[in-house]
C-alpha positions in Angstrom: 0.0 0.0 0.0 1.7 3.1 -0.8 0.6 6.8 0.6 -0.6 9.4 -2.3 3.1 10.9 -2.7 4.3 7.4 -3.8 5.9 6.4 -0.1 5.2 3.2 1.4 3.3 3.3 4.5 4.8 2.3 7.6 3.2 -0.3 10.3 2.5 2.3 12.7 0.6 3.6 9.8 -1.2 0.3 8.6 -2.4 -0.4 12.4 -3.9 3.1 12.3 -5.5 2.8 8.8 -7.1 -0.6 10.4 -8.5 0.9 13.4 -10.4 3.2 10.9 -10.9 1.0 8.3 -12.6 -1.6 11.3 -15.3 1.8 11.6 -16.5 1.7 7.9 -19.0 -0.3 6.6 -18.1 -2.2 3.4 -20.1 -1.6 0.2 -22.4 -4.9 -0.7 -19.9 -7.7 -2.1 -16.8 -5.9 -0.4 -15.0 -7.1 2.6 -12.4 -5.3 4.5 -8.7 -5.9 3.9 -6.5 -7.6 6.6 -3.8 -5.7 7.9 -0.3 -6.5 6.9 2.7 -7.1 9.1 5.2 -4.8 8.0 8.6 -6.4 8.1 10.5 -3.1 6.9 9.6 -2.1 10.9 11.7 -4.8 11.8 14.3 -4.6 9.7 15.3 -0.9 11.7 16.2 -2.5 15.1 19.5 -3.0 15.7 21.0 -6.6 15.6 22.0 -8.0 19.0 25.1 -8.4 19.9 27.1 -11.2 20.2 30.2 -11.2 23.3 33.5 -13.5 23.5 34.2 -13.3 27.4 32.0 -16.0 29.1 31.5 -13.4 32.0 28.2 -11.0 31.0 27.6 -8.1 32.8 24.7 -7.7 34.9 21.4 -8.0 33.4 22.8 -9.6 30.3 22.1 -13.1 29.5 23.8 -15.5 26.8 20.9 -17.1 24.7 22.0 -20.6 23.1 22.6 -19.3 19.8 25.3 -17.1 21.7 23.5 -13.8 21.3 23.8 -11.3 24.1 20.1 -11.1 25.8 19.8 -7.8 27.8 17.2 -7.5 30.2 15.6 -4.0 31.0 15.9 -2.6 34.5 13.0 -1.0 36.8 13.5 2.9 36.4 15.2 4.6 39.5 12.9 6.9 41.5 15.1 9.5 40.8 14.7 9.4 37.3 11.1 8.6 37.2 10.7 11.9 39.4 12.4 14.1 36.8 9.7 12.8 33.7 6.9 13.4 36.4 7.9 16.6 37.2 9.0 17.7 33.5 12.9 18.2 34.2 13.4 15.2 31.8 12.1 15.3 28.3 9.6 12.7 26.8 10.4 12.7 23.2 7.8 10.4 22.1 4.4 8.8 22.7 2.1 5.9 21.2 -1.1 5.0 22.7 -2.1 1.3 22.5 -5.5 1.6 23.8 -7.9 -0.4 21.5 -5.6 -2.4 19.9 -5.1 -6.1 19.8 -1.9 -7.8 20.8 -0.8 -8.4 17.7 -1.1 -4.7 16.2 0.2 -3.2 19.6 3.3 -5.8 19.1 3.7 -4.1 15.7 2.8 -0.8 16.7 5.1 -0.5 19.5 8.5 -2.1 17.9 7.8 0.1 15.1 7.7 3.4 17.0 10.2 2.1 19.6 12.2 1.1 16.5 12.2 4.9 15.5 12.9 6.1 18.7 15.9 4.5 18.7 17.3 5.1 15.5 16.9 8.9 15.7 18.4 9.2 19.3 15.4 9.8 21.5 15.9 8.2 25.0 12.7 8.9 26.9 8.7 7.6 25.5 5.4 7.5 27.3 3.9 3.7 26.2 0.1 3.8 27.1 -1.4 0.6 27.4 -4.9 1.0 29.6 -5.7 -0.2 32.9 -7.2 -2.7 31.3 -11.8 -3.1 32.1 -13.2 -3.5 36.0 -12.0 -6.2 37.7 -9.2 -7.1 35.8 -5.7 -6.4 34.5 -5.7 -5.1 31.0 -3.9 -7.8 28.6 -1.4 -5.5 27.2 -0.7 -3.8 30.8 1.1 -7.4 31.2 1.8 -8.2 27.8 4.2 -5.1 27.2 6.6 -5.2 30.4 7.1 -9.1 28.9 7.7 -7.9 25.3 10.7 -5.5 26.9 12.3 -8.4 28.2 12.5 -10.7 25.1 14.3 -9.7 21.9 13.8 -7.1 19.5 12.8 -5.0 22.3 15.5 -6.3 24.3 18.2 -4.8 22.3 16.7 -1.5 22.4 14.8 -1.1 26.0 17.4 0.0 29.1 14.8 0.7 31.3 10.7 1.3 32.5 8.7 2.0 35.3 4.7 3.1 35.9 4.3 6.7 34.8 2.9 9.6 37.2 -0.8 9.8 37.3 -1.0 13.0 35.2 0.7 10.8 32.3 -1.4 7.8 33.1 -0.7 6.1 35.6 -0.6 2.4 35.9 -2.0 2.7 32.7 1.0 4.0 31.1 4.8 3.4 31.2 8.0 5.7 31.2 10.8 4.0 28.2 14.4 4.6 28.7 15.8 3.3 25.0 19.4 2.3 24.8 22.3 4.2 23.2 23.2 3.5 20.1 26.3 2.3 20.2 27.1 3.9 16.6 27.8 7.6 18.1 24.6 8.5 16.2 
């Protein structure tokens, strides 16, 4: 699917197009179009790296394939303080609410994805509360995605966000350095 100046459209785009497109009504003998997964989104993250020394750091596991495994930390207090309070910039936000877990997947390792290449280093990730009574799926889903790869590679650190960014609705992102001085 390409946009109307010739681009391709991106997943973050397709998952949007799809919540609309679920909205509409088809015409008699149409049926709505499935969304794609958009492997170009993938294709941004960085690769994960692979270490020599049989010692890993903390927080850093060796998968069998030999691949360095990070695993994102809690956010310090001190740090989640300064987002509250402003002192720390949030450079981006994506709002998962309504989604299923397989577009919110997609939707999030695409803008995380982008985050990361272009050098931002705080996001606001809403996921819900989730309905009465009950956890919201992607409130436990997404702390779970951070700790396996892609998201690994390019996740340092989370935490719940204040209640004027939403909550335990919503988490604070600390993405990872690039570690090509970009």
């Amino acid at each position: 699917m390409k946009r109307a100046g010739g681009e391709h459209l991106t997943a973050e785009d397709r998952i949007l197009w799809s919540r609309v497109a679920r909205t509409a009504t088809p015409l008699p003998g149409k049926a709505l179009l499935e969304m794609e997964e958009d492997a170009a989104a993938l294709s941004a993250l960085p690769p994960r790296e692979t270490r020599t020394p049989d010692r890993q750091p903390r927080g850093q596991e060796k998968t069998a394939a030999g691949h360095i495994h990070h695993r994102p930390h809690r956010l310090d207090a001190q740090t989640r303080e300064k987002l509250a309070r402003g002192r720390l910039d949030i450079a981006g936000r994506v709002d998962l609410h309504g989604l299923t877990q397989s577009e919110a997947h997609t939707l999030l390792l695409s803008f995380l994805g982008r985050a990361f290449m272009t050098g931002r280093r705080y996001v606001l990730v809403i996921t819900g509360k989730g309905s009465t009574g009950g956890e919201g799926v992607l409130r436990r889903a997404v702390p779970q995605w951070f700790a396996a790869p892609p998201f690994s590679a390019i996740v340092g650190a989370y935490g719940e966000a204040a209640r004027h960014h939403g909550g335990a609705g919503a988490l604070y992102v600390r993405l990872r350095r690039r570690r090509d001085g970009r």
